[in-house]
C-alpha positions in Angstrom: 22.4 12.7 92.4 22.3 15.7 94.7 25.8 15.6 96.0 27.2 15.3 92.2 24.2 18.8 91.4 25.7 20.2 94.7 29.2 19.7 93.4 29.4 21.1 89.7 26.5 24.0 91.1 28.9 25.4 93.5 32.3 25.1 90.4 29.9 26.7 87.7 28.9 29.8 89.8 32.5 30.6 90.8 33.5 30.0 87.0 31.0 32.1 86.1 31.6 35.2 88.2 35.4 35.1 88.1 35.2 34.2 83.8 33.2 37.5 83.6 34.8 39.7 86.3 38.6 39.1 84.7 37.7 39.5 80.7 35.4 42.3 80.3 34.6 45.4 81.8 31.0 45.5 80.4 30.5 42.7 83.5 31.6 45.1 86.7 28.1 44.3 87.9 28.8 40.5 88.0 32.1 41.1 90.4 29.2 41.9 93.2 28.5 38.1 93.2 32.6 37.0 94.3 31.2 37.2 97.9 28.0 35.7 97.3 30.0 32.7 95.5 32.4 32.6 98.9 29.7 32.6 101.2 28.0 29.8 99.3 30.8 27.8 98.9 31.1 27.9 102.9 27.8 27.3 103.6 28.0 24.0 101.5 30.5 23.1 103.4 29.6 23.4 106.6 25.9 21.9 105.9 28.2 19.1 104.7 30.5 18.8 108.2 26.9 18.8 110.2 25.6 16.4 108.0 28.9 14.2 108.7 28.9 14.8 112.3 24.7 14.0 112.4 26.0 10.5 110.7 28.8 9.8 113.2 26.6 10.8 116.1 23.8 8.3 115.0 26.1 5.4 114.6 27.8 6.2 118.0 31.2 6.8 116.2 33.7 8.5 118.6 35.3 11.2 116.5 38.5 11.3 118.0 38.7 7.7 117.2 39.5 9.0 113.5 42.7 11.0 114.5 45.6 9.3 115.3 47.4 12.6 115.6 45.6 14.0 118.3 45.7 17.2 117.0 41.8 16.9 115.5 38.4 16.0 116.1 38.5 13.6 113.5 35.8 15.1 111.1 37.2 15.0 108.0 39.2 11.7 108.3 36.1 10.3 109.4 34.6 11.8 106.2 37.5 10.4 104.1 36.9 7.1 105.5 33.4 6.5 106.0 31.6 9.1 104.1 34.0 9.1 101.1 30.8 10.4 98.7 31.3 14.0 100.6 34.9 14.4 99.3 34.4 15.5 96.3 31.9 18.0 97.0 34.1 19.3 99.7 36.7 20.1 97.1 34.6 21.4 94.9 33.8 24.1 97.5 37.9 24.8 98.2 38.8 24.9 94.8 35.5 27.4 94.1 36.7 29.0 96.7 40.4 29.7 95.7 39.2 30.2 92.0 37.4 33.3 93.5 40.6 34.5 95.6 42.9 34.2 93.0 40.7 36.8 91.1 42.7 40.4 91.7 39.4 42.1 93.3 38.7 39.2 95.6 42.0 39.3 97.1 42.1 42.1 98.7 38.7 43.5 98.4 36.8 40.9 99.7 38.9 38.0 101.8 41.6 40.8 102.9 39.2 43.7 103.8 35.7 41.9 104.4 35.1 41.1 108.0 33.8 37.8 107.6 32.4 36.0 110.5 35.1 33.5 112.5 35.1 30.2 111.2 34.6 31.4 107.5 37.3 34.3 107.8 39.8 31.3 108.7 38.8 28.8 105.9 39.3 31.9 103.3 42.5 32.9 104.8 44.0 29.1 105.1 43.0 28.6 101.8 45.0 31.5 100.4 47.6 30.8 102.6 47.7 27.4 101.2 48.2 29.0 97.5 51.2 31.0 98.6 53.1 28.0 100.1 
């Protein structure tokens, strides 16, 4: 229920903002919301890793465990295997988030030039990084 609301909420605002900022001029206004899209898109998805790690922590999972690699904590492999519902949410808040990017304001105005805070700055620049490979 709330993980499917949480999931096509997140895709229907960044449809929304990038569908009107692209198409008609009359909508300049709307373009304000691209960051406001990003930013929730980000916090969904960290409330999403906390609410991962809250479960692993309560069932005494070892993290690390979950990496084979070594090069992880384990997180999301721990969410692929053991809270599979999360997934699809998770995407939902990439994909929002690279529909925004790919718009030609968001780009450079707001993931180039915007001084996002750490963690977020990374995911947005990863995920455009991922685009161009």
């Amino acid at each position: 229920g709330s993980l499917a609301a949480a999931e096509l909420s997140i895709i229907a605002a960044a449809r929304f903002v990038v569908m009107n900022s692209t198409f008609d001029k009359r909508h300049e206004r709307i373009c304000l919301l691209l960051p406001c899209v990003l930013q929730s898109a980000y916090e969904l998805r960290c409330g999403l890793f906390a609410y991962a790690k809250a479960t692993a922590t309560t069932y005494e999972v070892k993290l690390a465990s979950f990496d084979k690699t070594g090069r992880t904590d384990g997180l999301m492999q721990f969410i692929e295997q053991k809270c599979s519902d999360l997934c699809p949410v998770l995407s939902a808040c990439n994909n929002s988030a690279r529909m925004v990017i790919q718009t030609e304001r968001a780009l450079e105005e707001v993931v180039l030039r915007m001084s996002w805070k750490g963690d977020m700055q990374r995911w947005l620049v990863g995920l455009n990084c991922e685009e161009e490979s």
